[in-house]
N, C-alpha and C positions, 0 to 999 in steps of 0.2 A: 393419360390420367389427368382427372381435372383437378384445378386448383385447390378443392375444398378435401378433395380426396386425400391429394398428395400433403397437403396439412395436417389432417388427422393422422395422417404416419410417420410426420414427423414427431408430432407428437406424443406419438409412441413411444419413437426411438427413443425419444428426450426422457421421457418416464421410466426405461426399460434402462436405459446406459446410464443416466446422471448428467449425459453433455450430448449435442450433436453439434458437429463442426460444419462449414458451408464447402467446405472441397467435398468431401465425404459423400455429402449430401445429394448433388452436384452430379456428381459420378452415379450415385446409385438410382437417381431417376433419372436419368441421362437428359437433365438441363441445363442451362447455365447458370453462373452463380448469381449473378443479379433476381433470378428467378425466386433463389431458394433466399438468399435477401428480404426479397418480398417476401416472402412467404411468411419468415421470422417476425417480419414488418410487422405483419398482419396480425398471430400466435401472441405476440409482444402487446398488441393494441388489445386483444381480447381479453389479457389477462394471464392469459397459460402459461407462456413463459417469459424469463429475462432474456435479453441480447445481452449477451459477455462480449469479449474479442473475438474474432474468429466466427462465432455461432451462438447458441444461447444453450439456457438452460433448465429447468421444470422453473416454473413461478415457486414461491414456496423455500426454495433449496437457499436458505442463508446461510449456509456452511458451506456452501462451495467456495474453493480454495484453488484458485491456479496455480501450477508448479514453479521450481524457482528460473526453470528455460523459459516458460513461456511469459514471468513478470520481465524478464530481464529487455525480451525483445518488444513487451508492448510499449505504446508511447515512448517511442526511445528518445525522441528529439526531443520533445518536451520533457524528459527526467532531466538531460543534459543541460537542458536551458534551469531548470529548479537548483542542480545542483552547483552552476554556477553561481549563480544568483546566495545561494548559501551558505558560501566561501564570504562574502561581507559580514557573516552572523559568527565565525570561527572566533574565537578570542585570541587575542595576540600572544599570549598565554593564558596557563590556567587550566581549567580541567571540562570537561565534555564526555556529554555519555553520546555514541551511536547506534538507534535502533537498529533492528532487523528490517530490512526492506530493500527493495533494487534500485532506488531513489537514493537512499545512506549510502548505501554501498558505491555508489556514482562520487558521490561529494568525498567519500574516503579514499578513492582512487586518482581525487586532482588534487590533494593537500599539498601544497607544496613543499619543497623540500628544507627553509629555511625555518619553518615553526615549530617551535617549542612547545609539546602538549602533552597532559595524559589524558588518555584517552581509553573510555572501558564501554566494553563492546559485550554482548550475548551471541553475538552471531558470527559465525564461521567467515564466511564470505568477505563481512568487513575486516575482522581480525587478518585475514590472509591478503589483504590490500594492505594495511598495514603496518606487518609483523615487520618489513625491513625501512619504514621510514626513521630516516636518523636523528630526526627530535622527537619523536612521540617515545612518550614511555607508555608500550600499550599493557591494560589490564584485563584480560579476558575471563569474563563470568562462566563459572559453568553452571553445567545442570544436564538434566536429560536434552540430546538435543532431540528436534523434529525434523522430522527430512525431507517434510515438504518446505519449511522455511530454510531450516540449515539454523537453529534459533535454539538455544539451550532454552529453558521451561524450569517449571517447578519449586521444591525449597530451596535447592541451592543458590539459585538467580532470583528467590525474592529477597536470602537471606544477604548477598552481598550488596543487593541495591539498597537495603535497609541500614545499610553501616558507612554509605557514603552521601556527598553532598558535591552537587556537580554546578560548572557556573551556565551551560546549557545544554540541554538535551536537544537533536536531532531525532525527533519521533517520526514515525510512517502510521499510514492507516489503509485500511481495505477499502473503507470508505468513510464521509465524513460529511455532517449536515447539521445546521441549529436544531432539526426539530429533534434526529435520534443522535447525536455526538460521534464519537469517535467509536468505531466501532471494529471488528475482526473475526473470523470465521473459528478461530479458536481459544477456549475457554482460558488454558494454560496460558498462549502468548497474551491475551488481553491482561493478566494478572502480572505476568510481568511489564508490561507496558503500563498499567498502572503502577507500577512499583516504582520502575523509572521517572516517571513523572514526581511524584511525587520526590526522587532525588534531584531533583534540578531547579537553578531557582529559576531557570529561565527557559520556557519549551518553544522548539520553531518545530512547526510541523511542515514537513515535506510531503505535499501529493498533489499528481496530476488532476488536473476536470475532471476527468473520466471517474474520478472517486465521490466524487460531491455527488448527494443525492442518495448514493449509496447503501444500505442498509446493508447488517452482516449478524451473526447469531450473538455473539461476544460486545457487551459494550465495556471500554474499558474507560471512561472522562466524557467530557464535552467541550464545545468549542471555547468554554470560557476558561479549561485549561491551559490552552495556547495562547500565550503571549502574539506570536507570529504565524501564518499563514502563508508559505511562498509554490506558489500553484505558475501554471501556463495562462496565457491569454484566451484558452480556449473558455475559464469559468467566466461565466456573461460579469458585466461591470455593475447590472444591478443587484446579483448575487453577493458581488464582491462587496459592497455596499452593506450590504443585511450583515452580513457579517461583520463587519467593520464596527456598524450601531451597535452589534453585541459587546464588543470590548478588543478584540482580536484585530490586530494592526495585515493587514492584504497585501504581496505584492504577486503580481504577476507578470510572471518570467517574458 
């Protein structure tokens, strides 16, 4: 099969399923993956589709949403490196809200064990990081959760972020850019992540390169809601820059 052929079925696939993967791919034209890489390359340059992790996806589809296995294992090293880095932002006490993301979730899982915090969370994952540390007094939001985030939603979680006042929030984003802001593949989580913001006087936003650039269905702020910015070394230094001239203080991990 030639190249142009083996394109057009992929991008079938892509259109038929919602996602094609490069193992997958791989396997079912019996090439290698550098191959179907290109390929993507190629698909990606014309327009038709996104490169995600793994493989891509139809162009068009802002509502794609990776699962919470597959956010946890992407960019691992660099969340690791973000969420270090993030632990300077903690307040020595005092209070902090934790978004939903695998990046939060990172930084909620090296608290140390000597800090005095309340700490109020939407999201499962970070609640269960830390439900047994012995200075947080954790407050967990409810609401409908979603099971692709693991993220309570809806009245209940706009109505408790509307009755509190935090000294910083730890926000996540799907992706994020001056020209379209802060953005997310779902309606409900955007609403509450507004909501949150909006309770904090102080927002550090947590996300990889990989997110800049980004576009997603959901906008929920823009970058001149962020106080802070703390990303990997992979976002170029002139990016870092643009952003900086906006108001939003850079660092990278």
């Amino acid at each position: 099969m030639y190249a142009p052929e083996r394109q057009q079925e992929i991008l079938r696939l892509a259109r038929d399923g919602g996602r094609v993967d490069v193992v997958s791919l791989a396997e079912e034209f019996q090439v290698t993956a550098e191959t179907i890489r290109r390929d993507l390359k190629a698909l990606d340059r014309a327009g038709l589709v996104r490169r995600v992790h793994g493989g891509a996806i139809p162009a068009g589809r802002l509502d794609f949403e990776p699962d919470l296995a597959e956010r946890e294992t992407t960019a691992a090293d660099e969340k690791d490196r973000i969420a270090r880095a993030a632990l300077a932002e903690v307040p020595a006490d005092g209070t902090m809200i934790v978004d939903a993301g695998s990046t939060a979730a990172r930084l909620a899982g090296i608290l140390t064990p000597e800090l005095s915090l309340t700490v109020v969370t939407h999201s499962l994952p970070v609640a269960a990081r830390l439900a047994d540390h012995p200075g947080i007094q954790l407050h967990l939001v409810g609401g409908r959760v979603r099971h692709r985030t693991r993220a309570a939603v809806d009245a209940w979680a706009l109505r408790a972020y509307a009755e509190i006042r935090a000294d910083v929030l730890f926000l996540a984003a799907n992706g994020f850019s001056a020209e379209h802001g802060l953005t997310t593949p779902d309606l409900a989580e955007a609403a509450v992540k507004r909501a949150a913001i909006a309770a904090a006087r102080r927002v550090v936003l947590l996300a990889d390169s990989s997110k800049h650039g980004q576009e997603h269905f959901a906008r929920f702020g823009g970058l001149d809601d962020v106080d802070l910015l703390i990303t990997d070394t992979g976002l170029d230094p002139q990016e870092a820059a643009a952003i900086e001239a906006g108001g939003t203080e850079v660092v990278r991990a």
